[in-house]
C-alpha positions in Angstrom: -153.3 -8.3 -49.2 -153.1 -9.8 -52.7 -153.3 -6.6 -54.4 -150.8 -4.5 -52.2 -148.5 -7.4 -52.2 -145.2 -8.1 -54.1 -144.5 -12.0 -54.9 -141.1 -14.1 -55.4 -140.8 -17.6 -55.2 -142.7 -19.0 -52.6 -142.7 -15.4 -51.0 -145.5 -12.7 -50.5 -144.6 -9.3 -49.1 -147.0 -6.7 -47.9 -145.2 -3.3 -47.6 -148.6 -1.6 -46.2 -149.4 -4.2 -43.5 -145.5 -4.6 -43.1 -145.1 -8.3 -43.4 -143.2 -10.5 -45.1 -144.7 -14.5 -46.0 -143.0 -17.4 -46.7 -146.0 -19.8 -47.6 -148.8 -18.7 -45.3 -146.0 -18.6 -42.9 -144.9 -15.1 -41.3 -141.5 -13.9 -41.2 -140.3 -11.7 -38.8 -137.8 -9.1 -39.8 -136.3 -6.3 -37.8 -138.0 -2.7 -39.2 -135.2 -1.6 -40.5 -134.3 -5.0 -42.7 -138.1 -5.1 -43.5 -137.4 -1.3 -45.7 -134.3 -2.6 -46.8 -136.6 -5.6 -48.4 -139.2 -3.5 -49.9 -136.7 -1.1 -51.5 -134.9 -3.8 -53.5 -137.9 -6.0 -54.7 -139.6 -2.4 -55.1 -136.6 -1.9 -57.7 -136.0 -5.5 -58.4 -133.8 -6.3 -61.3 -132.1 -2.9 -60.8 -128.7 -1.8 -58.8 -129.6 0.7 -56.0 -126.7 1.9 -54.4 -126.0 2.3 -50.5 -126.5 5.9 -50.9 -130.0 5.5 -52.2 -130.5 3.2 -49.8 -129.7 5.2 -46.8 -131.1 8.3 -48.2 -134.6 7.1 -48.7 -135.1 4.9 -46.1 -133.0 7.0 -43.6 -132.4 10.3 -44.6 -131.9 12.2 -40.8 -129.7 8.9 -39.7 -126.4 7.8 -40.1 -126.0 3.9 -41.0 -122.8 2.5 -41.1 -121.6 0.5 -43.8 -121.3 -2.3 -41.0 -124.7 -2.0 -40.1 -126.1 -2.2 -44.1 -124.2 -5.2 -44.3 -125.7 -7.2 -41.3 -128.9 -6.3 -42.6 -128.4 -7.8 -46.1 -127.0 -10.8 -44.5 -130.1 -11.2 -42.4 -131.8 -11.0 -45.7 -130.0 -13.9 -47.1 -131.0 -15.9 -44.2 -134.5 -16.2 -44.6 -134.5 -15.7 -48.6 -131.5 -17.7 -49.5 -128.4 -16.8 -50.2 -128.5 -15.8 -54.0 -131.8 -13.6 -53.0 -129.7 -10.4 -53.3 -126.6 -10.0 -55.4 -123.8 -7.2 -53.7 -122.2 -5.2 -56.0 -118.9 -3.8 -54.5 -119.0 -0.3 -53.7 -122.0 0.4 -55.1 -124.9 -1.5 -53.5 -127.6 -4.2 -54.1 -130.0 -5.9 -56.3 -132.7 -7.9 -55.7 -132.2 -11.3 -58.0 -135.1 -13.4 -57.2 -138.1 -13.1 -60.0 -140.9 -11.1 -59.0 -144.2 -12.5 -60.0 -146.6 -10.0 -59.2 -146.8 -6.2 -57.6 -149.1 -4.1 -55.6 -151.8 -2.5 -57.5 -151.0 -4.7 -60.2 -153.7 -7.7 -61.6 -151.8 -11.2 -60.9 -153.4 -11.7 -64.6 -152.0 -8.9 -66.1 -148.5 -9.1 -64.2 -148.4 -12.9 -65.7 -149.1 -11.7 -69.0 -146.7 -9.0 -68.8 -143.7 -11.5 -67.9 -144.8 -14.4 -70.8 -144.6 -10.8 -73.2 -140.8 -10.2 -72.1 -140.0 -13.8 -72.3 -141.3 -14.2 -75.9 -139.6 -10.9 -76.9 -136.4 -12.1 -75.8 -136.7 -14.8 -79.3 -136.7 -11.9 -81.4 -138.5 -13.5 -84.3 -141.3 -11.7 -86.1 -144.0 -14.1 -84.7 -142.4 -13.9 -81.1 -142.7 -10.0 -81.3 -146.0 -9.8 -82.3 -146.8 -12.3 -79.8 -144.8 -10.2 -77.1 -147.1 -7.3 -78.7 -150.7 -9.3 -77.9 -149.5 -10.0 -74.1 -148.8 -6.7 -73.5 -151.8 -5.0 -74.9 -153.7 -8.0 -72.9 -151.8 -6.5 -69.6 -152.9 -3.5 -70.4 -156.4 -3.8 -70.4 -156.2 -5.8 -67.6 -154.5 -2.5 -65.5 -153.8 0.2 -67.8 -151.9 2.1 -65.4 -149.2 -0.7 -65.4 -146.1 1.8 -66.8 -143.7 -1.0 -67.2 -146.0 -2.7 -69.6 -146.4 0.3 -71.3 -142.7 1.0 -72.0 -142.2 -2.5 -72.9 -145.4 -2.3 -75.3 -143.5 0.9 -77.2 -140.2 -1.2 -77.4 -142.1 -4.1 -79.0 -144.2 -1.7 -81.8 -140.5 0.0 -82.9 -139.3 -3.3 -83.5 -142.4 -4.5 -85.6 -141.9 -0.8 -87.0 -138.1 -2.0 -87.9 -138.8 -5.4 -88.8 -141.9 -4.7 -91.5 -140.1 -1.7 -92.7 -143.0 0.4 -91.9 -142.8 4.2 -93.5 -141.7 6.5 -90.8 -144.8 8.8 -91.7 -147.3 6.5 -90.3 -148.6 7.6 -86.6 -145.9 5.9 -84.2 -147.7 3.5 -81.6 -144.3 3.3 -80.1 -143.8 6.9 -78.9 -147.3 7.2 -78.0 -146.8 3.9 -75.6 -143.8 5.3 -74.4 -145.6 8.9 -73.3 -148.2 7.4 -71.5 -145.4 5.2 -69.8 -143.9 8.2 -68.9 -147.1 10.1 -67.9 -147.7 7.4 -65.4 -143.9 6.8 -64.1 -141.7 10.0 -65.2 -138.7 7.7 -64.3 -139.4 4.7 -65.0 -135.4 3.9 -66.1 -136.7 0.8 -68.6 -138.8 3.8 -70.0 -136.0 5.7 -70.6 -133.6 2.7 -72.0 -136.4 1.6 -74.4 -137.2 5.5 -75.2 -133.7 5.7 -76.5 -134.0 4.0 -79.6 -136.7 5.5 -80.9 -134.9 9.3 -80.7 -131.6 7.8 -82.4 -133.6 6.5 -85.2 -135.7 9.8 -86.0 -132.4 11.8 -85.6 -132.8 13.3 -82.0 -129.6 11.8 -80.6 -128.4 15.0 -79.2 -131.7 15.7 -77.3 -131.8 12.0 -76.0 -127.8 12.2 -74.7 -129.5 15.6 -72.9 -132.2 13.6 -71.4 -130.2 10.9 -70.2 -127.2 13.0 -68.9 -129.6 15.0 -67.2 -131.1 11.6 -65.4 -127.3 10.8 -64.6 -126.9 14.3 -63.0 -130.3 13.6 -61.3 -130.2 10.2 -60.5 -126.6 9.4 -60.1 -125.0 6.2 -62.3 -127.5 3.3 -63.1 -126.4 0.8 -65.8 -129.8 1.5 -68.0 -129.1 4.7 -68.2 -125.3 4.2 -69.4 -126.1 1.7 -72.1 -128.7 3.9 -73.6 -125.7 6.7 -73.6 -123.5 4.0 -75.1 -125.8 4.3 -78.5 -126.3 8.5 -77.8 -123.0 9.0 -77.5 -121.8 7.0 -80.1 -124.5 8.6 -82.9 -123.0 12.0 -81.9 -119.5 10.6 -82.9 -118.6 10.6 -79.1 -116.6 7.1 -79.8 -114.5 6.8 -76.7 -117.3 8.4 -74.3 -119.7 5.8 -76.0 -117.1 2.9 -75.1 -116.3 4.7 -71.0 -120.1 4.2 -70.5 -120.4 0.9 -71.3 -117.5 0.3 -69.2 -119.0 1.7 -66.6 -122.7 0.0 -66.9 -120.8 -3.3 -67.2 -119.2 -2.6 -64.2 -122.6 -1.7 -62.0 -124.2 -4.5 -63.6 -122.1 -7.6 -65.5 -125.3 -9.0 -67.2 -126.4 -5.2 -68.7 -126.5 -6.0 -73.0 -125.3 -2.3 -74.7 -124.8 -1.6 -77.9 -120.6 -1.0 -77.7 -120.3 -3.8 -80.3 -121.2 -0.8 -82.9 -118.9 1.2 -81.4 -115.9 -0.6 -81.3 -116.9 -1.1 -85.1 -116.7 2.8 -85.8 -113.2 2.4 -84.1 -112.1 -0.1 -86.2 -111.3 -2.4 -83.4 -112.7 -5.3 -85.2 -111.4 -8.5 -82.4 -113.6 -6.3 -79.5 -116.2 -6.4 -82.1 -116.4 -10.1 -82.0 -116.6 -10.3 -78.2 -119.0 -8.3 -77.7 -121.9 -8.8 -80.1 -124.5 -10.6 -78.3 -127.6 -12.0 -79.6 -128.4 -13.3 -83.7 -125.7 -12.6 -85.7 -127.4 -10.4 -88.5 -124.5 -7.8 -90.2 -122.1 -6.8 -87.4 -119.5 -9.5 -86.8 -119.6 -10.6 -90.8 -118.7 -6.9 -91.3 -116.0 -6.9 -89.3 -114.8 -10.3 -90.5 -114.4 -8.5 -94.0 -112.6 -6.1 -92.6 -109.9 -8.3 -91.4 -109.5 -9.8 -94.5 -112.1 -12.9 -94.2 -113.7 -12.1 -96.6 -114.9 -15.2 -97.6 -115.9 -16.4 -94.2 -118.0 -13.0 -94.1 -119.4 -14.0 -97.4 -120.3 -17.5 -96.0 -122.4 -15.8 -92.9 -124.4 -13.6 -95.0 -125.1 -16.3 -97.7 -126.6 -18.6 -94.9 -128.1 -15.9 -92.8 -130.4 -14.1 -96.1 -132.0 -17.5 -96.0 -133.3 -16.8 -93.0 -137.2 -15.5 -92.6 -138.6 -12.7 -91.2 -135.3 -10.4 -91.7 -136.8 -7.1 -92.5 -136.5 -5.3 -95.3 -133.6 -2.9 -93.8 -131.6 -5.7 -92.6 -132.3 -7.5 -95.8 -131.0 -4.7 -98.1 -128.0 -4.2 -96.2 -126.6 -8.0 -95.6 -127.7 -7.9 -99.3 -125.5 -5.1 -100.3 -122.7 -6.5 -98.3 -122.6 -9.6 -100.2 -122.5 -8.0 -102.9 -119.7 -6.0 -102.9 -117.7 -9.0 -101.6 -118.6 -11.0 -104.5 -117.4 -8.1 -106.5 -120.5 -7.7 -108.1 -120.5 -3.6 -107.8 -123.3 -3.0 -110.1 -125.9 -5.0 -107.9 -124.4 -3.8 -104.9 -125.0 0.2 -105.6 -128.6 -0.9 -106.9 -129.3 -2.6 -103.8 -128.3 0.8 -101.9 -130.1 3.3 -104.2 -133.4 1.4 -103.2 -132.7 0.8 -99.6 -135.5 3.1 -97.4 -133.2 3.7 -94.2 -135.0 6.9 -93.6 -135.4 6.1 -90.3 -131.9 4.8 -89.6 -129.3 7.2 -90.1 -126.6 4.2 -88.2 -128.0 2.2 -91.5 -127.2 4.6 -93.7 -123.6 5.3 -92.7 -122.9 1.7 -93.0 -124.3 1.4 -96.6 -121.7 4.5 -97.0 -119.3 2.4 -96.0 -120.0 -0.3 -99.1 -120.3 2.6 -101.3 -116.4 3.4 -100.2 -115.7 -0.2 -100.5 -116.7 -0.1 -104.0 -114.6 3.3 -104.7 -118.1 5.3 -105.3 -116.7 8.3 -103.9 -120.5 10.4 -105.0 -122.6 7.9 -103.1 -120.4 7.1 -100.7 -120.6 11.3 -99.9 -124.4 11.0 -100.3 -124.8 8.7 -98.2 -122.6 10.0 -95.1 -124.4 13.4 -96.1 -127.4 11.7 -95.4 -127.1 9.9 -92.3 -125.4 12.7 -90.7 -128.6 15.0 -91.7 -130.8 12.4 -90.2 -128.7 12.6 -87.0 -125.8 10.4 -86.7 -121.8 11.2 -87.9 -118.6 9.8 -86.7 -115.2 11.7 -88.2 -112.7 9.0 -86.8 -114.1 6.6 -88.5 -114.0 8.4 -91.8 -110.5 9.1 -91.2 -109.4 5.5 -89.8 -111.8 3.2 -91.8 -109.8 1.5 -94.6 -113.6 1.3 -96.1 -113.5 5.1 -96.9 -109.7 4.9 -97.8 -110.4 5.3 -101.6 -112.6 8.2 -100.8 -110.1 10.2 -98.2 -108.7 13.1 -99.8 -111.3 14.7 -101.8 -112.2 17.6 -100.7 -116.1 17.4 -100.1 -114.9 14.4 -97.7 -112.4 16.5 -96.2 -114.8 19.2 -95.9 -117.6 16.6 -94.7 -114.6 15.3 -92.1 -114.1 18.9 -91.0 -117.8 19.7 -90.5 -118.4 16.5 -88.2 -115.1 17.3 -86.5 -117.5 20.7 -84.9 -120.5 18.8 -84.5 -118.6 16.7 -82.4 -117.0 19.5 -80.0 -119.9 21.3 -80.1 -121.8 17.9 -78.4 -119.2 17.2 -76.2 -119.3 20.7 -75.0 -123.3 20.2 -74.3 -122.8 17.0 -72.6 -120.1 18.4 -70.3 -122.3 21.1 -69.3 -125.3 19.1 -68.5 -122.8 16.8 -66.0 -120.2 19.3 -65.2 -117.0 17.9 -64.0 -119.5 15.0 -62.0 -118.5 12.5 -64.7 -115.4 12.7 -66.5 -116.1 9.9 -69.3 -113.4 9.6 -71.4 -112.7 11.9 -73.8 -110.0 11.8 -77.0 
């Protein structure tokens, strides 16, 4: 049984000899609450709605709402009453922490969970650490596509952190492939996947992949928080902000990345209460942009003492300062050398310093730039006092105008992968 089994707690189920352990003890569950089980651990962590629920396990019978309900509370009974968290009128997720899956080494699934818990520090040594347990998992069971997709998150971010050149073959997209190879929806696959497109400027095809999943798949909140990021790289601002509403809503504990968003919409106190995890750039941005300037000034000093920044981040906190301390010539030095060729996000927010410093032929550049390597947003040009020295000339206008069509044209494309099925928010 140990390797067809799932484990939680002090629980072992079996779904091939249909039983459920507590201990060395047997539990006996009716049939139907015993599928019920085996689809939520099977998906544990994730929401899976009634209609998945009943479609899978039942597809040729009809089960009441009623009768859902009396078998989650049976549930509860023997696993406790925090085993399985309801989500109203969506469905279910399994809470409990699962230790161990079938067909998966009890060595390599242990090494696979201390690899998530060290990535969660998000220091240099805790990543490359994260890195080691995961390549460990792996040639324990290489056919583990979790660990796989977790491995390709962990190599961009040691990609990110070192700087490395965006030439150099990418371990992270070839971890992600074989994670997909194995499990073709695999949605932590798809979440971690995300990034990497963005970065090398495929944020259209990504938001087409992931709309596509939606379509698919119906709503899960993985799947809306990577289109948070999509949408908002194809200057889809409000769309970007209707998805995270709606993946916070599926799942309250879901991180996105609407922090950035809200920053693009110059709505700079949402800013603040979203941003979650290390404070790096985002919120001392923003409290610049309000007018604390010297609080903002204050962050960054303390935070460039810190180790293990990355060159990227590095360059532009750096720059930042910088141009708060009025020291214009160091800031535009520190942008000219800045490599965010793999980060066009990065390159529209050292535009951004470039306007604050009245460089209207950088500041152009470097818009230019990150919009060629896949990212634009034409409200904020228009709205963000940053670029208000800048507004008016007429390559900007002309700049404005051209990611004005990009926009439509992306909005058209992400309307006709979904059709009227979700009407996200649109300006």
């Amino acid at each position: 049984m140990e390797g067809g089994a799932y484990r939680f707690g002090d629980f072992v189920i079996s779904p091939g000899e249909r039983r459920l352990y507590d201990g060395v003890a047997s539990v006996r569950l009716p049939p139907k609450a015993f599928d019920v089980l085996c689809l939520l651990v099977r998906n544990h962590g994730n929401l899976v709605s009634r209609d998945e629920i009943s479609h899978t396990l039942w597809s040729n019978v009809h089960v009441t709402e009623a009768n859902l309900t009396n078998i989650i509370v049976i549930l509860r009974k023997h696993l406790g009453p925090d085993a399985i968290q309801t989500v109203s009128k969506f469905g279910y997720r399994f809470t409990l922490p699962v230790t161990g899956e079938p067909g998966v080494d009890q060595a390599a699934y242990g090494s696979f969970i201390r690899g998530k818990e060290f990535l969660q520090e998000r220091s240099l040594e805790s990543i490359h650490r994260a890195c080691d347990l995961f390549l460990l998992s792996l040639a324990q069971n290489p056919q583990f596509a979790p660990a796989w997709a977790w491995l390709g998150r962990t190599c961009r971010l040691i990609e990110k952190f070192r700087g490395d050149e965006p030439e150099k073959p990418n371990l992270a997209d070839a971890a992600f492939q074989r994670a997909f190879s194995i499990d073709p929806d695999l949605a932590c696959a798809h979440h971690f996947y995300t990034q990497l497109q963005v970065d090398f400027g495929h944020a259209a095809q990504a938001m087409t992949r992931l709309a596509s999943r939606l379509k698919r798949r119906g709503e899960d909140p993985e799947t809306l928080a990577g289109l948070v990021q999509v949408l908002r790289y194809c200057g889809l601002l409000d769309e970007s902000v209707t998805a995270h509403e709606r993946a916070v809503a599926l799942d309250p504990t879901i991180r996105t990345s609407v922090a950035h968003t809200f920053f693009l919409q110059c709505r700079y106190t949402d800013v603040f209460e979203t941003y979650i995890g290390k404070g790096f750039y985002l919120d001392a941005a923003s409290w610049a942009a309000v007018g604390q300037v010297d609080r903002a000034a204050t962050l960054l000093r303390t935070r460039l003492t810190q180790p293990q920044l990355g060159p990227m981040m590095s360059d532009m906190m750096a720059s930042l300062l910088a141009v708060l301390e009025d020291r214009c010539s160091d800031a535009l030095a520190l942008i000219e050398k800045a490599d965010f060729t793999p980060d066009p996000e990065g390159l529209f927010y050292l535009a951004r310093h470039c306007g604050m410093l009245n460089a209207t032929a950088p500041a152009l550049a470097m818009v230019r730039r990150a919009r060629e390597g896949g990212f634009w947003s034409s409200i904020t040009l228009v709205q963000d006092s940053a670029f208000a020295s800048i507004r008016g000339q007429p390559e900007v206008e002309s700049e404005i105008r051209l990611q004005k069509g990009l926009e439509a044209e992306t909005r058209e494309t992400f309307r006709q992968v979904l059709g009227n099925t979700f009407a996200l928010g649109t300006r």
